[in-house]
N, C-alpha and C positions, 0 to 999 in steps of 0.2 A: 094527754095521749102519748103515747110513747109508738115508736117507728125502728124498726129493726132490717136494717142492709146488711150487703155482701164489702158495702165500706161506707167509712164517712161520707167520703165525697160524692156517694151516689146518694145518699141524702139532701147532701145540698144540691146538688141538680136537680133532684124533685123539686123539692121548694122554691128554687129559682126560677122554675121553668112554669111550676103551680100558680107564682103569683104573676109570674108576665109583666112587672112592676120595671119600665126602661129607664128609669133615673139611675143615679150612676152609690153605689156601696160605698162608703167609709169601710180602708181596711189598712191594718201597718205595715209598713211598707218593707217589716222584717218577719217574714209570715211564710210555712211550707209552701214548698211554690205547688202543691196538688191543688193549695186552695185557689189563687188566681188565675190557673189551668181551668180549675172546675166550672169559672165562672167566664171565662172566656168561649168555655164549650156552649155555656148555659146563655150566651151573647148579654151577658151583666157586664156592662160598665162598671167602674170601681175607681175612688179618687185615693191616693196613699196617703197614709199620714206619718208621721215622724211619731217614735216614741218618746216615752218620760224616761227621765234620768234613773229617777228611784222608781217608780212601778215596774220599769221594763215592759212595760204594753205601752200600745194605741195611746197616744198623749190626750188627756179628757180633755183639757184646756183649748187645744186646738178643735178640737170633734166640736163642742159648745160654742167657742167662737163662728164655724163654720155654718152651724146650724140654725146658730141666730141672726147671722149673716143674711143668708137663705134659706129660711123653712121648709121649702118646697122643693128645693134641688134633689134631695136625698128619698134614697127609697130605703135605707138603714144604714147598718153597721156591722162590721163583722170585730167581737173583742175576743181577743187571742189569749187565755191563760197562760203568759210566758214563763216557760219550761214548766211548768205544772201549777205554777204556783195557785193557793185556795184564796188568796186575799181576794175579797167579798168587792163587787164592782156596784152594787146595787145602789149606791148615790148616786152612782155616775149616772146608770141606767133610768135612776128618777128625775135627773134633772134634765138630759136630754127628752124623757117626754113630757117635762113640764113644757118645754117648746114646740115641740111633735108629739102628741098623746099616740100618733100612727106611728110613730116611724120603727121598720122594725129591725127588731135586735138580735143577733147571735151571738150565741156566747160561747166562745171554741173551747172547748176543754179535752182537745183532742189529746193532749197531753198530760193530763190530769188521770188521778185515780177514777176507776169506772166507778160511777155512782150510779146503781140499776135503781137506788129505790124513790131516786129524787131528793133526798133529806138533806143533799148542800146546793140543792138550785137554788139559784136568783128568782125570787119572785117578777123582776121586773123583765124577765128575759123571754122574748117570745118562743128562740129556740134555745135548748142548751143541747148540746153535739162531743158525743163522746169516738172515741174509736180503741179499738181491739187489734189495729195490723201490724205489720212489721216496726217492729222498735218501739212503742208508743208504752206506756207504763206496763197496760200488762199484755203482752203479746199472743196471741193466739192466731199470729199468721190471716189475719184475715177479720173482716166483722166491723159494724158500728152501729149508733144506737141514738135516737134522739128523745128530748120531753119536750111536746109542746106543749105551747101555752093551748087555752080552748079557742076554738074560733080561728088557730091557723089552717090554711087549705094544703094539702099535702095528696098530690096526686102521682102514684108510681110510673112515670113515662115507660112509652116501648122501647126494649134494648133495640140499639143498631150493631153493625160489625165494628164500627169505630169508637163503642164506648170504652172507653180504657179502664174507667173506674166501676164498670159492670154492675148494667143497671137489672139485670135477672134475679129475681126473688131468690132470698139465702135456701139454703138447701136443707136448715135445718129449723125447727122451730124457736120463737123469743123463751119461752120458758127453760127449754135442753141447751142455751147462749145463757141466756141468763145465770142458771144452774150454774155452767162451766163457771162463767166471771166468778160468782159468791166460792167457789171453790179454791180457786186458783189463786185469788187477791189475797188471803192473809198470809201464804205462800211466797208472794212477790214482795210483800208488805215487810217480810222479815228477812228477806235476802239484800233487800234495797237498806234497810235499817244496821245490816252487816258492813254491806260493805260502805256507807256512807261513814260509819264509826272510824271506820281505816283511814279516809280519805281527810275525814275533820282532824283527827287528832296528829296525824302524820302531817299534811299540810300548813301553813303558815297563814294565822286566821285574814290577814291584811289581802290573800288573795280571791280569799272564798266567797263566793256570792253570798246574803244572808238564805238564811237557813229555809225559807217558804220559797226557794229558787232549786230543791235538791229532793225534789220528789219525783220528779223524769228521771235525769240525771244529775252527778255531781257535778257542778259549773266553776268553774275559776276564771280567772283575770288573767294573763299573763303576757308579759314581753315576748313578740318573736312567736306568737304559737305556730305559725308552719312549721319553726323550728323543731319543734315540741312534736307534732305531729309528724313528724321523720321520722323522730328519732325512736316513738313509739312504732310505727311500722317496721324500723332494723330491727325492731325489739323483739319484733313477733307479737305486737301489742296495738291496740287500735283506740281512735279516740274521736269525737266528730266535733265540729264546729257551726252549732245553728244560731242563728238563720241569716245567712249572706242580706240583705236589703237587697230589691228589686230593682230598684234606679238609683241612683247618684242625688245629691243633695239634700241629704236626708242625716245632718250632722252625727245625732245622740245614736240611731240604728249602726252607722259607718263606725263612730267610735266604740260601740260594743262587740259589733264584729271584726273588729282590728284586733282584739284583747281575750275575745271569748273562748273559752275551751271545755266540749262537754266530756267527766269522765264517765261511763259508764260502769252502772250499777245495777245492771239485769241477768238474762240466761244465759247471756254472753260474755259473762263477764266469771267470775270465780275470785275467793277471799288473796287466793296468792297474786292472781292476777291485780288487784286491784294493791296490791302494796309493792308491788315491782313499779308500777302505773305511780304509784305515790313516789316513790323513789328515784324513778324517773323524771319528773317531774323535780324534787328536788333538786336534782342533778342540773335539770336546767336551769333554775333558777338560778344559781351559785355562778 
């Protein structure tokens, strides 16, 4: 079944609120902070985890540990496709229910390319959660979209004056949403393959994330990036840095956001802009 919002995050409040489930979320503890807002609203407990070095997500090793620890404690998991990336979680996903066949699973791909027709879901993922809003792969200012598995309960709550991520049914239909995405994606698909070309061949391969880390944006490593992030706003140039970690003590999240720099590669961005941004960039390094 597929579930169509006015945003992501008012889909996870359905669902959080549908299953009424008070054990407390597995989620990384370098994650949009709309998602642990969402589940604050939704009064969902959430335990943080540290991430992996090389995956850049939720570390499985600790998630598995935890779960076999205590079976019971968890009502699921929330895994973050970091910065877009497509690498397939589905082992992970199988072996956490070989311990918990319950336990359920979200698979964020808030950041990822919209996939309306399901053809790169995780079978093993109960929800997979796309979004359409501001800055997210393909931007349409608004919108988000989910596939469930069969058998999840998904009930649309009544809006209050205090929903921030507005829970009022979208205004437009999934089909006329739908339509827009398949339109719009091979659009985005070849502006982001433009400018990422600029950014690969101008930059220095030793700072560049690998290559399944640059489908949101272009991500780099860099000494000093507040620095960097100055000196592109004197520039007349902008650049962002996700995702801060949520608490302290959380080593591999801390060391990633001390170094990370995301460039942008959307409608915000343009081919000259984006090799000033490279050059800039140069500049700093040196």
């Amino acid at each position: 079944m597929i579930v169509f919002e006015r945003r992501a995050c008012a889909i996870l409040y359905n669902l959080l609120r549908s299953r009424g489930d008070a054990r407390p979320f597995l989620m990384p503890v370098n994650i949009c902070s709309d998602v642990p807002r969402t589940f604050i609203a939704a009064q969902q407990p959430v335990d943080l985890v540290d991430i992996d070095a090389e995956t850049l997500s939720i570390d499985s090793k600790q998630c598995l540990a935890r779960v076999r620890a205590e079976p019971q404690r968890y009502a699921g998991i929330v895994y973050v496709r970091t910065y877009g990336s497509e690498r397939d979680p589905t082992s992970f996903f199988d072996e956490l229910r070989e311990i918990r066949s319950d336990l359920f699973i979200i698979d964020d791909k808030c950041l990822c390319r919209p996939d309306w027709s399901g053809e790169h879901r995780s079978s093993a993922a109960d929800v997979t959660l796309f979004s359409t809003g501001h800055a997210k792969y393909l931007d349409l200012d608004g919108g988000g979209f989910a596939q469930l598995r069969d058998g999840v309960d998904y009930r649309r709550q009544p809006p209050a004056m205090n929903d921030w991520f507005d829970l009022r049914p979208p205004e437009t239909s999934w089909e006329e949403y739908r339509g827009r995405i398949a339109d719009m994606v091979p659009i985005v698909d070849a502006h982001k393959r433009a400018l990422n070309a600029i950014y690969a061949e101008a930059l220095p391969a030793a700072i560049q994330l690998p290559a399944e880390f640059h489908q949101w944006r272009f991500n780099i490593r860099v000494p000093d990036p507040e620095r960097l992030r100055s000196a592109a706003f004197e520039e007349g140039l902008f650049l962002s840095r996700h995702y801060e970690p949520l608490a302290p003590g959380f080593p591999i999240a801390a060391k990633l956001h001390s170094e990370i720099v995301n460039l942008f590669n959307d409608r915000y961005f343009d081919e000259a802009r984006a090799r000033r941004m490279a050059e800039l960039t140069l500049r700093h390094l040196r």
